[in-house]
N, C-alpha and C positions, 0 to 999 in steps of 0.2 A: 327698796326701790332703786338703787343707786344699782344691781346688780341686772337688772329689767333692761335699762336703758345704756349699759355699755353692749348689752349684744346685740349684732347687728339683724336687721329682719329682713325676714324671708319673703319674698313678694310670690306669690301663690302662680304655681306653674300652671299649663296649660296642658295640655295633651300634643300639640307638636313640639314643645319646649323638649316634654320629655323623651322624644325619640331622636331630636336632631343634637340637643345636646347630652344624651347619656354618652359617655365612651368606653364603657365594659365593654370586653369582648375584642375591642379592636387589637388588642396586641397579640392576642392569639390568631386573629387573621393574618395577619403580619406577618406572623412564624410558620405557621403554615405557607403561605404562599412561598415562602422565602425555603423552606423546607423543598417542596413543591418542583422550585428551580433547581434549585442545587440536586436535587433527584435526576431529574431530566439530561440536565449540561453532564453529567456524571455519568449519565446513558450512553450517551453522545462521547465524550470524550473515549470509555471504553469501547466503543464499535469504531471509532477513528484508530485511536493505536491495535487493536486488531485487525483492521483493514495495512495498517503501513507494517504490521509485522510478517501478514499473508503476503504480502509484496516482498519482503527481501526473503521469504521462503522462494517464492517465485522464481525471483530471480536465481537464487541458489541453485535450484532445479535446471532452468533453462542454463547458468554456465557450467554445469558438471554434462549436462548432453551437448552442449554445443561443442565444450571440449575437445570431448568424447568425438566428436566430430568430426573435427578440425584434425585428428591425427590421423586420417584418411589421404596418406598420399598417392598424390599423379603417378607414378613412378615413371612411367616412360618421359614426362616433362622433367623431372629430377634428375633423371641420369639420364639428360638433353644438357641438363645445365643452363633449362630456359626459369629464369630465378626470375622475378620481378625486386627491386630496388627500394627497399625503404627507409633508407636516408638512417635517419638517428634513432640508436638505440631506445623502446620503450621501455627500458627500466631507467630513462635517465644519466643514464653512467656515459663518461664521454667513451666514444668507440671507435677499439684499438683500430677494424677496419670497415669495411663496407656494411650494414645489415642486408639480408634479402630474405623475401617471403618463400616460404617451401612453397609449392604447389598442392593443390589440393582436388581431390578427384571428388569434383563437387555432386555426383551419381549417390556414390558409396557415401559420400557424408551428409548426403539427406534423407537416405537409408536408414542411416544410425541414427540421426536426429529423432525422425518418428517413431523407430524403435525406443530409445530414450524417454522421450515422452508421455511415449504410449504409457508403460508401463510406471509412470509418476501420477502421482495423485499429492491434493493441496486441500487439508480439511477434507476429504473425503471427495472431493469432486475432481473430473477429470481435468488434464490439462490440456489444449490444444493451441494447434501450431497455426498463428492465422496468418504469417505469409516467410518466405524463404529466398534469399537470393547466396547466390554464391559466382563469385565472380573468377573464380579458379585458381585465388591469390586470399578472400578474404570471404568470411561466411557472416549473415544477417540474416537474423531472424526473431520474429516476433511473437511471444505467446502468450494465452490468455485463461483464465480461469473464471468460474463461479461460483463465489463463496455463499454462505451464507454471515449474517451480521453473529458477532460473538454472544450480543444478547438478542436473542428473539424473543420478545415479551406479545401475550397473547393479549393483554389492552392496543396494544399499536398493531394489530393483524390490518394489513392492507395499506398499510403506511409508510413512505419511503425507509423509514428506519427500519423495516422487516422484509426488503425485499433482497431479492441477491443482489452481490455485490459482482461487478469484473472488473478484474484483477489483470493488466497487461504489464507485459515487460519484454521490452528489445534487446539483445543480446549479438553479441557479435566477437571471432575467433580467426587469430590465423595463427602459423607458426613460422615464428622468426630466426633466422637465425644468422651468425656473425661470418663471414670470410674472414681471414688471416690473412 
């Protein structure tokens, strides 16, 4: 008898008892969900640093044309000796004497830019030049691309994580150089 009355009794459940208090099951909801995120953020994260890596491809592209560009000189402004003045040296180094901008025959270097261009591609898609000044001392310009996201998963078809991406970048070229 003495084994009867130390266990303690069970008071008879009910039928909501047993749904609101069973807790099987919940830790695998849990992990799942938890699963679930870290899938997603993981999506996301890979289509971010592929967006910031197609940008400095970007860029790369637009200063190898803009370059390319920028060594289009005036000539007749050159051997005028019409320089425009640009104070201190852009490499930082103190300068032995004057810096001046070559001149640039800003026709021929937008010429080259489009040719440039033209014939670049980023991920497979074109690149284009969406505006250009050139001041006859210093070139600026602007280009743009559209990518596609690194992961294109066919559950997100129509969903900002599957649409093209664009891709801009400014760029800008003169050439400098030191008087004695």
């Amino acid at each position: 008898m003495e084994g009867i009355l130390t266990r303690p009794m069970k008071r008879p459940m009910n039928q909501s008892d047993s749904i609101v208090g069973d807790e099987s099951g919940s830790l695998s909801l849990l992990i799942i969900s938890l699963f679930f995120i870290t899938l997603v953020l993981s999506f996301a994260i890979i289509d971010i640093s592929g967006a910031l890596v197609a940008k400095r491809q970007l860029i790369n592209i637009g200063e190898a044309a803009i370059s390319r560009a920028a060594h289009n000189i005036d000539l007749p402004r050159y051997y005028a000796g019409d320089w425009k003045s640009s104070g201190v040296s852009t490499s930082g180094m103190s300068p032995q004497g004057e810096n001046y901008l070559v001149p640039i025959d800003c026709l021929v270097a937008s010429r080259s830019l489009e040719s440039e261009i033209a014939s670049s591609m980023l991920h497979g898609s074109e690149v284009h030049i969406e505006s250009f000044t050139c001041d006859g001392d210093v070139i600026h310009a602007t280009i743009s691309s559209e990518i596609a996201p690194t992961l294109a998963l066919p559950i997100l078809q129509g969903s900002v994580m599957n649409r093209l991406l664009t891709i801009t970048a400014t760029i800008s070229a003169s050439n400098e150089i030191r008087a004695s």
